[in-house]
N, C-alpha and C positions, 0 to 999 in steps of 0.2 A: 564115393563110388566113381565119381565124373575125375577126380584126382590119383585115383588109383590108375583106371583106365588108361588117362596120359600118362602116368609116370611109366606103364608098361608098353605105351606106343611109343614113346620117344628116347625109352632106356637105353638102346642099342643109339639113337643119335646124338644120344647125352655124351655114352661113350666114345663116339668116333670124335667127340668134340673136344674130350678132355685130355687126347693126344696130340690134337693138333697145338701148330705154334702159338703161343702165348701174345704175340706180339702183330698178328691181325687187327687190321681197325676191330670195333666193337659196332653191331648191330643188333638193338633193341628189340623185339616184339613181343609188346603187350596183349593179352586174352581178357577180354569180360566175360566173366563166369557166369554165363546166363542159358548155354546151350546145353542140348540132349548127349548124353553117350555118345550115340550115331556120330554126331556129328565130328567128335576128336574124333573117331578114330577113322570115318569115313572121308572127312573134309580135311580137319586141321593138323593129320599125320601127314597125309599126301604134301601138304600145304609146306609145310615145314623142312619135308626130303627134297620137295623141289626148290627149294632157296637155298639151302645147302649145297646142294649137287650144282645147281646154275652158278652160286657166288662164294666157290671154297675160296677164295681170299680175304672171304669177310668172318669174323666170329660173331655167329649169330646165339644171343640169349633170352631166350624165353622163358617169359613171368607172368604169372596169372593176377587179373586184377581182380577185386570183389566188387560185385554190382553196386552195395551198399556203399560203400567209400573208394569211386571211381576217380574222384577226382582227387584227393588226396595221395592215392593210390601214381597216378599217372606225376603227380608232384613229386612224390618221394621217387620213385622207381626211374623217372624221365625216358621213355618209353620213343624208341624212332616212327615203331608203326603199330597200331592195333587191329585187333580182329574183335569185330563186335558186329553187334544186331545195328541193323538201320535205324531205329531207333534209336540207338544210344550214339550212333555214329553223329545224328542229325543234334543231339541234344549237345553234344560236347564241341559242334562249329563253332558257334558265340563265344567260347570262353577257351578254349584250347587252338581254335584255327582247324580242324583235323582237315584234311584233304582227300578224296576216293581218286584210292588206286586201282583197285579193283572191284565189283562188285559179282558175287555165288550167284550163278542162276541154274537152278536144280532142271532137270530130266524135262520136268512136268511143268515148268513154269511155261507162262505164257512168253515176256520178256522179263527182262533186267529190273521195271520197273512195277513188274505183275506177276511176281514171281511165291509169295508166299501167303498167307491166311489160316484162318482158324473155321473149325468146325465144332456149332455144339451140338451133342450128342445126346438122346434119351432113347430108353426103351420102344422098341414100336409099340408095343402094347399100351402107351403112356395115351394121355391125351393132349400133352402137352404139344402145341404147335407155334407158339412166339414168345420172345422171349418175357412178353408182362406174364401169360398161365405160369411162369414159373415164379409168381412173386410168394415171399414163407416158405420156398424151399430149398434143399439143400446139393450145392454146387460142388466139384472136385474138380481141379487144375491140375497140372505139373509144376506151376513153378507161378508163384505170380508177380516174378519181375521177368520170365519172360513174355514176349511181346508174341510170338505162334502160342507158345500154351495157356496164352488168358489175355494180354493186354488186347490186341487185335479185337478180341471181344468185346473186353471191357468198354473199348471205344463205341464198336457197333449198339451195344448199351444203351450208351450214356447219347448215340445219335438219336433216339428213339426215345429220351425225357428220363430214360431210367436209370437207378443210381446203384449200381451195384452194389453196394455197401452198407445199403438200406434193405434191395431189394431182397434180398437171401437168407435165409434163419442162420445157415452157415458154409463158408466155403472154405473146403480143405485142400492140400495140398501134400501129392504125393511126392516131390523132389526126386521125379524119376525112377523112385524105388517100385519094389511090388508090393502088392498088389495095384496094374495102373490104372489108368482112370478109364479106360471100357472094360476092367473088368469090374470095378468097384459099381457103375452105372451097369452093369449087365445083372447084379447080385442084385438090386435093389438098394443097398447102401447112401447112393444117390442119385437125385433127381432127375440129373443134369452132368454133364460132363467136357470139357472142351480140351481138343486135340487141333494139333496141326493139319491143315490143309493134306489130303489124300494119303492121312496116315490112318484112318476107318480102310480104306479102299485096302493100303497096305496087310491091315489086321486081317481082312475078308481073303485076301489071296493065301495068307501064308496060314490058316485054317484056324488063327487065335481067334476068332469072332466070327458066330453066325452069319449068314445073310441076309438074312431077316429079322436079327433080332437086337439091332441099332439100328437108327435112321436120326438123319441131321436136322435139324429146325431153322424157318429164317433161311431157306435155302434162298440160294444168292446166285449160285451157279450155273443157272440157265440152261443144264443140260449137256455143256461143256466142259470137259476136261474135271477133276477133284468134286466132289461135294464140299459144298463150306457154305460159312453162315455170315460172311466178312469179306469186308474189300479184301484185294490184294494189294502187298503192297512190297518193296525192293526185299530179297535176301540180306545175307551177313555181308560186311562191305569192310574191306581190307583198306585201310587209309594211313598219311603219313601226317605227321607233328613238323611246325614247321622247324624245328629242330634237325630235320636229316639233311645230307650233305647231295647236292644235283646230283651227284653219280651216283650215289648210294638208291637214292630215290629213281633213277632212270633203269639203273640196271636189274632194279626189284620189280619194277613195272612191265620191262619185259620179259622177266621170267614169270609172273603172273599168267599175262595176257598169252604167251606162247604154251602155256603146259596144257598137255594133250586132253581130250574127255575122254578116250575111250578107256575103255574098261571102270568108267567114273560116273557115278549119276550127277554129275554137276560138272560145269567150267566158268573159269573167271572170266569177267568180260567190265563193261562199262554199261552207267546207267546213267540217261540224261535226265531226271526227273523226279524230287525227294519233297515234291510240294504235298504230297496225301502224306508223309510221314512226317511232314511238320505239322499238316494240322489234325493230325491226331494227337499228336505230342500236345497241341492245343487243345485239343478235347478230354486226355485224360489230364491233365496241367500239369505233364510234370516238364522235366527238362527246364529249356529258358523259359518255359509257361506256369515255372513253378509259381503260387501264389505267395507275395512276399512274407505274407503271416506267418507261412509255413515253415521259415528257414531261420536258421541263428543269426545270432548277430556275427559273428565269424563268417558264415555263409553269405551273405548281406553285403560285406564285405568286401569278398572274394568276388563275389560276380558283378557287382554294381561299383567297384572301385571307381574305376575312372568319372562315372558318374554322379558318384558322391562328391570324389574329390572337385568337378568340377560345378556342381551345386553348393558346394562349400565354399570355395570361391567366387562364385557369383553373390551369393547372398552376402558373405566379407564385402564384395563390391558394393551390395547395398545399400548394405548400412555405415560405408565408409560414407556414400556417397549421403545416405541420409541426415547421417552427422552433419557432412559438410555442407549440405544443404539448412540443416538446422542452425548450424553457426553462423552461415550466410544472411538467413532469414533472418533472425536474433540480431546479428550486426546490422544490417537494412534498417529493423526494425526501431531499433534502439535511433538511428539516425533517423529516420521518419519523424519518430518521435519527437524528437527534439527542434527539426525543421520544423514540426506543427508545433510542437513549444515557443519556440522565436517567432514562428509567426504570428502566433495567437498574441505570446507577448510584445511584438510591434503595433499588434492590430491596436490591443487594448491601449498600449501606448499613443500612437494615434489618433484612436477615438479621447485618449482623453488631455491630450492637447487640442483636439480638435474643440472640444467641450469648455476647454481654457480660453481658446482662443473666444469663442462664443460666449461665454461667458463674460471676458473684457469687454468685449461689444458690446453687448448688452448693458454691461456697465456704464461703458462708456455714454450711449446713449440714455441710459438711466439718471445719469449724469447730467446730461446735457438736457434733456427734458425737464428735470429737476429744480436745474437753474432757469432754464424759462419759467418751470411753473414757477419757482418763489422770486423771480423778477415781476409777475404779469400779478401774481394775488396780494404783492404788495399792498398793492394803491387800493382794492375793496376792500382789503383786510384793517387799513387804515381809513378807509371810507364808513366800515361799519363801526371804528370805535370813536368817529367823529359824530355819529347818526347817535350811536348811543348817547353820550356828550349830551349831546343836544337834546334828546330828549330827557333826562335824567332835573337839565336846566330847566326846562317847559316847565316838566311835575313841580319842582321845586317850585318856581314862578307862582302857579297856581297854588299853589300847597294843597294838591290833589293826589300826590303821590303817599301810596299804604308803603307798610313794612315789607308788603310781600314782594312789589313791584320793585323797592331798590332791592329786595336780595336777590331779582332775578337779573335789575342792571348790574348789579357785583357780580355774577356767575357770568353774564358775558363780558365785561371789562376783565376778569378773568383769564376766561377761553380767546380773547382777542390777544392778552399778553402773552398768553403761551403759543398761540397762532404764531405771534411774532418772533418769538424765541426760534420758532421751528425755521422758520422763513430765513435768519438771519443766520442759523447756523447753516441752511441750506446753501444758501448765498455765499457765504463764508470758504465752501469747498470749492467751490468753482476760484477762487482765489488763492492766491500764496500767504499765509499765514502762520502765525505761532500759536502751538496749540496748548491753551492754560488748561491747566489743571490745580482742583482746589481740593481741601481734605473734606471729604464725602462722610458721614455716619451710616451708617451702614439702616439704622432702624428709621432716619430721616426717609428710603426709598420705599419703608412698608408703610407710613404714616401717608404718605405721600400717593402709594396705590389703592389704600381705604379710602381716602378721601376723594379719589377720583371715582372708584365705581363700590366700594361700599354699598352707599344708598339702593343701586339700582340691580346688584349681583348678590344676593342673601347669603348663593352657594361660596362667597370667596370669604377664607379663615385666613386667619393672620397665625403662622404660630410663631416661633422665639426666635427673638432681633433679638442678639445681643450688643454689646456697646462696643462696637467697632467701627474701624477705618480703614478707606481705601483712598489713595489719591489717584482719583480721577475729574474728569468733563461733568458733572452733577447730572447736566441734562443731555449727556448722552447714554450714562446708565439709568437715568430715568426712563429713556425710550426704549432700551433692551426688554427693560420689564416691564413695562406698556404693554408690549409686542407681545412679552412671554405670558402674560395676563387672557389679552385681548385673545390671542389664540387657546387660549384653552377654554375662556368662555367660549368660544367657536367650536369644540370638540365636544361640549358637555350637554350644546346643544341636542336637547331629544332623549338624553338618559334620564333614565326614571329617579334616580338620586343624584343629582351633580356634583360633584366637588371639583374645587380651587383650593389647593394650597399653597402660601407662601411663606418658605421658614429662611432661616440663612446658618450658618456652622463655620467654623473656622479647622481648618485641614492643613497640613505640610505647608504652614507660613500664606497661605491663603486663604479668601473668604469665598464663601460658596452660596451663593443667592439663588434658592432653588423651587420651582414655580411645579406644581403637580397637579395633574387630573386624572379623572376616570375615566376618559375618552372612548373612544371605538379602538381596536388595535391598528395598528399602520404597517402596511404592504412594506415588504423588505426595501423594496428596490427604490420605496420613499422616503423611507425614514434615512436609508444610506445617503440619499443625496440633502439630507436636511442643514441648512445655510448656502446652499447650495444657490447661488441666481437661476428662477426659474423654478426652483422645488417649493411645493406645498404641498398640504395634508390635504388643504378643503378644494373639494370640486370648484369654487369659480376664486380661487387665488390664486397670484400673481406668481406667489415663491420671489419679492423683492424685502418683505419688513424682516424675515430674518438675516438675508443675505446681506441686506445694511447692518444689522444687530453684529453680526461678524464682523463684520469690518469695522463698526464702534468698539464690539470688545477688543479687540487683537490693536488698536489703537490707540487703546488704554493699556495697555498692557499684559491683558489679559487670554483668557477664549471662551469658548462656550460647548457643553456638552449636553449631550442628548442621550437618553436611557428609557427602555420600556419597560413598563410595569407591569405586575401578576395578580389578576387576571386580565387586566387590560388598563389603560392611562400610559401616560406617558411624563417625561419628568425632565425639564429644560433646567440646566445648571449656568448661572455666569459667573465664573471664578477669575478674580481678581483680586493683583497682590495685598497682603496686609501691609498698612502702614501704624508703626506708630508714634503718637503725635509726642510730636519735640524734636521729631528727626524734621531736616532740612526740607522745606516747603516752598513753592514757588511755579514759572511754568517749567513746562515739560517739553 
């Protein structure tokens, strides 16, 4: 209908257009297809003869766009100016730039910027008086993308919580045609009806509609000028793309602003103020307020390019920078680490020079205490075996002396000669000497620690001596295993079954003399320092009889290990080389 109408208002200027010269600049003007009859032929025929007649040097072509695909439409087509609803004027600023060259302001409007509105309609007889009594019933429009025959409404709506789309069983839509929507609302057909601002008033003059048998609801209008049920808000508004050329643009602007009203229910003018048509555009969400759910990804696209793209590149920035940061960190870290690696390992270094050094000392003076003691126990050590002496002579003398009393003078003439062994090897180190070494049997060192505590340690086994040799100091691995004895009786102390063992083995060309108990288990960090000067197991030891045991063994040739047992004991090793006898003998 709306297409026919123009083809037959502008057929004659189609004509005069298709004689003129071919060789005229070309000028654009786009149409959104969203308006009434009326309107081509009252508004945008005039519109059209006046920009011809004002700028015959220009070739003006006119192309209808669909409200549905506006903006693909304006893409394809590239359009210098459009004629559309304020609405669609204000939606297409953001994304196309449009600019108002003109803005329609009808007979009846107030201004430029209160110029148009919607009226709904029902029966007087109804009882409907707001728009919720109308919720379940059934609505009629003209058109519902235009913005006079339903949006305007739709807005006033949805300002009052209600949802049009909800609220109505059903809303139809006449597209102008007939039967229109006061008569469709006068039949009873529907509830409800919404018409343009003082187009009721219109219907009432020209005898198509009783006077009393519509009336508008949600009246708004104060009694002033149209009935309606809706703000007002700008007319259709003529605007440029910034695609047109200053003069093209200047000289359409003043043939706008200059063409006459009379004999016209309207003239173009200007309008300072499209902030109520934005935020209506806000309240039904379409336009730039469309919700992004709602749109394709192509559409997503188009309107948010810039945006994306520069989201895109921010977060590229991100995670450049995060990487590089992660690389940074990682490199730091890896050096941190390592700085705490060298220190830790200087520290430990350090501490255990420093442990060395403490250690010597300690030796040192272990040393030298040493030799004082077996300088000063000399003379009583030899005092007691001259006391014995003497008395051993008395007994005799008298021949009062038992059996039992010389075998206790034997056991201390005894303990006085190994007193003195001790004493003179003692003495011995404190001096510069050659260190002899004799061939040792190996079963002579078990023979040797039965007979010393035997009698008095039940818990100590002897197991298998075999017939081996080692060349060493006799009585300085006598004293190893002394020690290694003497400490284990010292562990076994208090366990409800004690054992001592003492066996020996021969291993990769050495002998292994190996001392075992059932002890309590030992703290890590003592067992590790065990030969250690200053390490011991038992609460009031010194940690000196094995630290010298080390230093005998590794003196002979030898060393000494230490191993724990399961479920608990412990088990001292002195391994020392095999010798066998016929090979070269002598000192060391």
């Amino acid at each position: 209908m709306r297409a026919w109408l123009c083809a037959l208002a502008l057929g004659a200027l189609f004509a005069a257009e298709a004689v003129a010269a071919d060789n005229r600049p070309l000028v654009t003007v786009g149409l959104v297809d969203t308006f009434s009859p009326e309107f081509y032929i009252h508004t945008y025929a005039p519109t059209v003869d006046r920009l011809m007649a004002r700028l015959p040097e220009y070739k003006f072509r006119f192309v209808e766009l669909e409200e549905q695909n506006i903006e693909k439409d304006i893409e394809r087509l590239k359009p210098d100016f459009l004629l559309t609803s304020a609405g669609h004027y204000a939606a297409l600023i953001s994304k196309f730039g449009t600019h108002q060259v003109a803005v329609r302001l009808p007979r009846e409007g107030r201004s430029p910027t209160q110029a148009v509105g919607s009226a709904v309609i029902v029966r007087s007889n109804s009882s409907y008086g707001k728009f919720a009594d109308l919720k379940g019933g059934k609505l009629v429009v003209t058109d519902s993308h235009s913005f006079e025959g339903w949006l305007f409404a739709s807005g006033a709506m949805r300002n009052q919580g209600i949802d049009p789309d909800r609220h109505f069983s059903m809303i139809y839509e006449t597209n102008y045609g007939i039967p229109d929507v006061a008569t469709i609302v006068s039949l009873g057909f529907a509830d409800a009806g919404v018409l343009p601002a003082c187009e009721l008033e219109r219907l009432i003059q020209m005898g198509a509609v009783g006077r009393d048998e519509l009336r508008v609801i949600e009246e708004s209008s104060g009694g002033k000028g149209c009935r309606r049920s809706t703000l007002l808000y700008p007319d259709a508004v003529f605007s440029s793309l910034p695609s047109v050329r200053e003069d093209v643009l200047t000289r359409v602007t003043v043939a706008l602003l200059s063409m006459p009203a009379e004999g016209r229910d309207f003239r173009w003018t200007l309008a300072s103020d499209f902030r109520p048509t934005f935020e209506l555009l806000r309240t039904l969400r379409i336009g730039p307020f469309v919700p992004i759910h709602s749109l394709s990804a192509r559409e997503i696209w188009e309107r948010y390019r810039t945006e994306i793209l520069m989201t895109a590149v921010l977060l590229l920035a991100v995670i450049v920078h995060i990487v590089l940061l992660n690389i940074l960190v990682r490199r730091r870290t890896r050096e941190l680490r390592y700085a705490l690696s060298e220190t830790q390992r200087l520290s430990e270094e350090t501490q255990r020079t420093r442990q060395r050094l403490l250690e010597t000392e300690r030796s040192h003076i272990v040393s030298e205490l040493s030799s004082l003691f077996a300088h000063e126990i000399k003379q009583p050590i030899m005092n007691i075996a001259l006391y014995a002496g003497t008395l051993r002579l008395l007994l005799k003398k008298k021949k009062t002396a038992s059996a039992e009393e010389e075998d206790y003078l034997k056991k201390i003439y005894s303990e006085v000669e190994r007193s003195s062994k001790i004493v003179d090897h003692v003495r011995a180190y404190a001096k510069p000497h050659a260190r002899r070494r004799e061939v040792c049997s190996i079963s002579r060192f078990a023979k040797e620690a039965a007979k010393l505590f035997g009698p008095q340690h039940p818990e100590l086994r002897i197991g298998t001596m075999p017939e081996g040799y080692v060349l060493a100091d006799p009585f300085e691995v006598e004293f190893v295993l002394i020690n290694f004895v003497k400490n284990a009786f010292a562990a076994v102390k208090g366990v409800k079954r004690p054992r001592v063992f003492l066996s020996a083995h021969e291993q990769g060309g050495s002998w292994h003399i190996c001392c075992e108990d059932n002890g309590p288990p030992i703290a890590d960090e003592v067992f590790e320092r065990l030969g250690s000067l200053g390490a011991s197991a038992k609460p009031d030891g010194l940690g000196l009889g094995l630290a010298i045991a080390k230093g005998l063994a590794e003196a002979n040739g030898g060393h000494l290990e230490f191993c724990r047992l399961t479920p608990q004991g412990l088990k001292a090793t002195l391994v020392l080389p095999r010798h066998c006898v016929g090979e070269e003998d002598g000192d060391a």
